[in-house]
C-alpha positions in Angstrom: 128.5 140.6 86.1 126.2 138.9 83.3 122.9 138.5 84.2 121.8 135.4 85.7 119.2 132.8 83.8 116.4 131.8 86.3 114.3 130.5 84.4 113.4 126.3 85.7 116.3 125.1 82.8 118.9 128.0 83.5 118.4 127.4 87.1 119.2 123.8 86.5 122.2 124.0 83.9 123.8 126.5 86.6 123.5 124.1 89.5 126.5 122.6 91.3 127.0 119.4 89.9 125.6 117.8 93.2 122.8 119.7 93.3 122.1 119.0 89.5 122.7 115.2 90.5 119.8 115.9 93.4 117.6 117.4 90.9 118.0 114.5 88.6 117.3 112.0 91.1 114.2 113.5 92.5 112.9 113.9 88.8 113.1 110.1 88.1 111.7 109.6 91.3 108.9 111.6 90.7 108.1 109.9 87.1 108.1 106.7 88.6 105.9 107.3 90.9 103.6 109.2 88.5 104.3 105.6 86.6 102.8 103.9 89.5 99.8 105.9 90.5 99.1 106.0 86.5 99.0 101.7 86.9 97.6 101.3 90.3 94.5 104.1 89.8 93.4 102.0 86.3 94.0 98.5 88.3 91.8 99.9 91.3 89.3 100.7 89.1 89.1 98.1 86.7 88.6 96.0 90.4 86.0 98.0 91.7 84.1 97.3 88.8 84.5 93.6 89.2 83.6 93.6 93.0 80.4 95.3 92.1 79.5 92.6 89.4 80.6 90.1 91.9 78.2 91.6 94.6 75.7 91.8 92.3 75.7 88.3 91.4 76.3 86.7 95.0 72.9 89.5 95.5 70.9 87.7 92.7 71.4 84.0 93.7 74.7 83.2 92.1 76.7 80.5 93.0 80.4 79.5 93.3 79.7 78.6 89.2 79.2 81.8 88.2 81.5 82.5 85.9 83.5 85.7 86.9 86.4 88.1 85.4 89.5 89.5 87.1 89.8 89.2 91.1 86.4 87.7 91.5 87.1 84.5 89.3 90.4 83.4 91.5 88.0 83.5 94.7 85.1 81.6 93.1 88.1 79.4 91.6 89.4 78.9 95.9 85.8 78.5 96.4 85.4 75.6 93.9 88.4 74.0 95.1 87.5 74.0 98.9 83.8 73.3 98.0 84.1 69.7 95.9 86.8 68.4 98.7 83.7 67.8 100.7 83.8 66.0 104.0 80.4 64.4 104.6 81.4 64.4 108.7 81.2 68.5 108.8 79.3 70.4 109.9 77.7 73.6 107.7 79.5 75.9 110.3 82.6 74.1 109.8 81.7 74.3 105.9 81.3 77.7 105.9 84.5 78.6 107.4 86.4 76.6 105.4 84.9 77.9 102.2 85.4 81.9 103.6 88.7 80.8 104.4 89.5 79.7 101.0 88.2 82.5 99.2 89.5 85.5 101.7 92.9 83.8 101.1 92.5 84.1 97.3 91.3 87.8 97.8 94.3 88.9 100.2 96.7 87.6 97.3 94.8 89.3 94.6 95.1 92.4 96.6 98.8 92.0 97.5 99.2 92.3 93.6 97.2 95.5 93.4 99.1 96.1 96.6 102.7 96.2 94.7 105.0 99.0 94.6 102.5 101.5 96.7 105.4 101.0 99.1 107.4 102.7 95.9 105.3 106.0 96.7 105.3 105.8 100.4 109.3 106.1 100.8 109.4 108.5 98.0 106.9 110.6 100.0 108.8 110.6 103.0 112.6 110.6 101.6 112.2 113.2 98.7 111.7 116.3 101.2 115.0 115.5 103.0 116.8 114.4 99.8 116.1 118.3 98.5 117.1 119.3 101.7 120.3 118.4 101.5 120.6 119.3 98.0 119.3 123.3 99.3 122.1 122.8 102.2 124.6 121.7 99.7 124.1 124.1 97.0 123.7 127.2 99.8 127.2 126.2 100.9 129.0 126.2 98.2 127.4 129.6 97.2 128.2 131.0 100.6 132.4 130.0 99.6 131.8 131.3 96.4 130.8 134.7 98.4 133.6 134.3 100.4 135.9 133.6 97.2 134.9 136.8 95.7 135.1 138.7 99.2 131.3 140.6 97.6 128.1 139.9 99.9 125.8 142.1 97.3 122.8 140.3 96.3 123.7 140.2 93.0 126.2 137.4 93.8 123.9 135.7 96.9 120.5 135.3 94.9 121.3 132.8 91.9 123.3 129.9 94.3 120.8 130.3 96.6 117.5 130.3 93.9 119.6 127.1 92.0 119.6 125.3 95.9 115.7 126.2 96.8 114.8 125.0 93.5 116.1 121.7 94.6 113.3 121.9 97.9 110.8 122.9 95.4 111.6 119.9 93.4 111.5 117.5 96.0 108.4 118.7 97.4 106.8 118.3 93.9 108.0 114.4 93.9 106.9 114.2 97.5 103.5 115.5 97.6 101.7 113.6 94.8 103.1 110.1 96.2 101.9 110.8 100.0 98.0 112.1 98.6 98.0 108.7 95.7 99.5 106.7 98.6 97.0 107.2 101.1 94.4 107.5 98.1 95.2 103.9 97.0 95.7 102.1 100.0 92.2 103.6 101.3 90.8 102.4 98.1 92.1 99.2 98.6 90.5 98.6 102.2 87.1 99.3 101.2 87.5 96.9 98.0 89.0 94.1 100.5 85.5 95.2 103.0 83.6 94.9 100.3 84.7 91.5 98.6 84.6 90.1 102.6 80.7 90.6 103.1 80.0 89.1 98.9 82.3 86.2 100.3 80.4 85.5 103.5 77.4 85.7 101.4 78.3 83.4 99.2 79.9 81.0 101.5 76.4 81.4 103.0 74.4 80.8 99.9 76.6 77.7 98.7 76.3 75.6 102.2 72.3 76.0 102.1 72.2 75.2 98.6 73.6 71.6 99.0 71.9 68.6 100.4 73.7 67.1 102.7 72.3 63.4 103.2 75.3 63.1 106.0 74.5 65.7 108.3 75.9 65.1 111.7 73.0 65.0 114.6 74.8 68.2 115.9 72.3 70.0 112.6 
């Protein structure tokens, strides 16, 4: 019998083609997601640096003015918007509110954005495991009917279908296990940045309604 190539391209070119096909599939997978956590990890950052010149600004006196960049400029913009439709018969409580409301709306669809295709790298997580699975199962059964085929159970003829089937596993955890860490990684990242850009929010909700004179103030103030 020739000997076998199992080296990473022999053991692929010598798959069954539905193991091949598995392989294939688990390898685009595992670009795309690389793709994604690539995109998402420059677009986190590139936030967290704008929710730290945000805080800084709300922290030194700024006001819904301020001229901001990125995710911080479409909640001073809600803030704006909310702030000159002004009802002279509210309250500053009632102001407030409004104004958080405005501007944690405007943050939760900036972060929806940074948000997209995470879900991408969850299912990839959690499907590419089974997908080599059944690629392993698929490619040890048709080895164990080539065994039976040429009526020889020596290792020689067990070991390269079943290294060509594991080698499916083994890609599939290597898709799988770089999407679960940047998944969790990302989405944790992303709950701190929405924590964080809450309390500048409240704060400047806070700072606008005492900065403005309100000649109207009900008797309730």
């Amino acid at each position: 019998m020739p000997d076998h190539d199992f080296s990473i391209v022999g053991l692929f070119l010598a798959a069954d083609p539905v193991v091949k096909g598995v392989m294939i599939l688990l390898l685009a997978a595992s670009m795309a997601c690389w793709a994604i956590i690539l995109e998402k990890s420059m677009a986190l950052a590139r936030a967290k640096a704008q929710a730290r010149a945000f805080e800084a600004a709300v922290a030194g006196g700024g006001g819904l003015d301020t001229v901001f960049s990125g995710l911080p400029a479409a909640i001073a913009a809600a803030g704006r918007h909310e702030w000159h439709d002004f009802d002279p018969g509210e309250s500053r409580t009632e102001q407030r509110e409004r104004l958080e409301r405005a501007m944690r709306t405007a943050m939760s669809e900036e972060l929806r954005r940074l948000d997209g295709h995470l879900p991408v790298l969850a299912t990839v997580g959690s499907s590419a495991p089974f997908v080599g699975l059944f690629g392993t199962v698929w490619g040890i059964m048709r080895s164990f009917v080539a065994i039976a085929g040429a009526n020889d159970t020596s290792l020689a003829v067990v070991a390269p279908g079943i290294a060509e089937a594991l080698f499916a596993t083994a890609i599939g955890l290597v898709a799988a296990i770089p999407a679960v860490v940047a998944y969790n990684a990302l989405t944790s990242g992303l709950g701190r940045l929405s924590q964080r850009l809450s309390v500048a929010i409240g704060r400047l909700a806070g700072q606008a309604v005492r900065s403005r004179s309100l000649p109207h103030r009900v008797a309730a103030e």
